[in-house]
C-alpha positions in Angstrom: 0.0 0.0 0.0 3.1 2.4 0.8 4.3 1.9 -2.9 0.8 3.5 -4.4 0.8 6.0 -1.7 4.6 7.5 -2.3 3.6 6.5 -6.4 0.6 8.6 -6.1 2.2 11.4 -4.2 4.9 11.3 -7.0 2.8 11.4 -9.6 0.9 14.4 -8.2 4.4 16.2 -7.5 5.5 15.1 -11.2 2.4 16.4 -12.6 2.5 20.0 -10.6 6.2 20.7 -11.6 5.7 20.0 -15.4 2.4 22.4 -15.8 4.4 24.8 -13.4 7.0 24.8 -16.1 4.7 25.1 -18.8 2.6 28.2 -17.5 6.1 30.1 -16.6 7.0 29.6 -20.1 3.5 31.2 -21.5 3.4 33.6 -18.3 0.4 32.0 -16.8 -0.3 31.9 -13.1 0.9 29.0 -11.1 -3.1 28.6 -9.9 -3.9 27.6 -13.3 -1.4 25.0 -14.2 -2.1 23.2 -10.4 -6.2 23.4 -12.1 -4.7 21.8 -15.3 -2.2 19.2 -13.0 -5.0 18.0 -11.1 -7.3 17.6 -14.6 -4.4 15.7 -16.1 -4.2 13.0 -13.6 -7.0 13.6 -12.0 -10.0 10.4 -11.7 -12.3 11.9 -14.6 -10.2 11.4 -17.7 -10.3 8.5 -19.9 -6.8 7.1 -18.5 -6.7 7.6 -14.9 -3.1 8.0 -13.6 -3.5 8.0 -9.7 -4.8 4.5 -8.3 -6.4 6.1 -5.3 -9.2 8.3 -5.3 -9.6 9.2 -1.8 -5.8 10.0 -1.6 -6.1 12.5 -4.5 -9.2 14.3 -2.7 -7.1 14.5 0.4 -4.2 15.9 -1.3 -6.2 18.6 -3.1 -8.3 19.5 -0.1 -4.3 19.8 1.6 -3.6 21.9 -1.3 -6.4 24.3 -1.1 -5.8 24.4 3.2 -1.9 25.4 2.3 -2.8 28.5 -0.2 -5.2 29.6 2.1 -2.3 29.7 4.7 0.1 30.7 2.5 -2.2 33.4 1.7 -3.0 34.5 5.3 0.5 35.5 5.9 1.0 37.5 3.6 -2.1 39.6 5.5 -1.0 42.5 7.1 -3.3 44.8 9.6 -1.5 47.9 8.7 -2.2 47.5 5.2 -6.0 46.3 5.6 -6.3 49.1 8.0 -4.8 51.4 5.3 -6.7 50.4 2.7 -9.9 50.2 5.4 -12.9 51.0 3.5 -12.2 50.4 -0.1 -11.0 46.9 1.0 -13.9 46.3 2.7 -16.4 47.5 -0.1 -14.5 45.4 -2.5 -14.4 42.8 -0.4 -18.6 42.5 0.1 -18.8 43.4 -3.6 -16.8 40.4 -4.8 -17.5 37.9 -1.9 -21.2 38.5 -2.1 -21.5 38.7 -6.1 -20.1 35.4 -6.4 -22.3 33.7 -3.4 -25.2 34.5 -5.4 -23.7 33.5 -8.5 -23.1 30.4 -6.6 -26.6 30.2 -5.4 -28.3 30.7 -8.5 -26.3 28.1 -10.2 -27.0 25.7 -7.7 -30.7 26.1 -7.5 -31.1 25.9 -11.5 -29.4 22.5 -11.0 -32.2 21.7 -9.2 -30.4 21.6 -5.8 -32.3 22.5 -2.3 -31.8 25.7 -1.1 -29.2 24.4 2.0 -26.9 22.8 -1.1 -27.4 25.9 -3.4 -26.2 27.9 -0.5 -22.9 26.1 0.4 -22.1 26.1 -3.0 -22.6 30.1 -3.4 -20.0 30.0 0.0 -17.5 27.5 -1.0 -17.8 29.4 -4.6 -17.3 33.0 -2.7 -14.4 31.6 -0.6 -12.6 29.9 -3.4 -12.6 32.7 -5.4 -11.3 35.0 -3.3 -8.6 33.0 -3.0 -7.6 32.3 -6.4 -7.9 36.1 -7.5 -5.6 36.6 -4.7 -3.3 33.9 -5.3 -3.3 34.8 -9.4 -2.7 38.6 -8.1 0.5 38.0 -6.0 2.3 35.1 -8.5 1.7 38.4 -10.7 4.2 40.7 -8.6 2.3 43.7 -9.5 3.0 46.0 -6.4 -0.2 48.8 -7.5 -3.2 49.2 -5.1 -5.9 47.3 -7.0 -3.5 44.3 -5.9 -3.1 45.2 -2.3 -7.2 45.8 -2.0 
């Protein structure tokens, strides 16, 4: 069982590096090529690469718990308190925007209104994040970045 896990784990490493590679080469950001890493190997293609299912959930949940991190320290009060109400604005605009997005897109699936609604959340979340994550691999210091 250790061989598929470290195989597995290798593969998803493997995979990472090599679309990593190919979105510095065509000035991409890094969030992308980990999107187009985990469709590569990922269960839903024709040939899937990674044996274990459960272990590839796990790892991308892990990967999505890490950028949040990564992305918390890079949060600073003097600069959110700098920034204070244009931040904050932007930051209900966006959040909420895409948590009813989320919500409508979920209910004209035909979900209930509880599953519509955690989608329209994990939706808001996760794309905070990314936009955040895409804006600093950018390294553009101007203030639409820092808000």
């Amino acid at each position: 069982m250790h061989t598929h896990l470290l195989h597995d784990i290798g593969l998803c490493v493997i995979a990472a590096t090599a679309m990593a590679y190919l979105a510095r080469i065509l000035r991409q950001p890094l969030i992308l090529a980990y999107i187009g890493a985990g469709l590569l190997i990922g269960p839903h293609v024709p040939l899937p690469l990674v044996g274990n299912f459960q272990l590839v959930g796990t790892l991308s949940e892990l990967g999505v718990i890490l950028l949040m991190f990564s992305i918390g320290l890079e949060f600073s009060i003097r600069k959110i308190a700098r920034l204070g109400a244009t931040a904050f604005m932007t930051a209900l605009l966006e959040v909420g925007l895409m948590v009813a997005l989320g919500y409508l897109f979920g209910r004209l699936l035909g979900w209930t209104t509880h599953e519509s609604l955690f989608l329209g959340v994990c939706v808001g979340i996760s794309s905070t994040m990314l936009v955040a994550k895409a804006f600093g691999d950018a390294r553009q210091d101007s203030t639409l970045t820092e808000i």
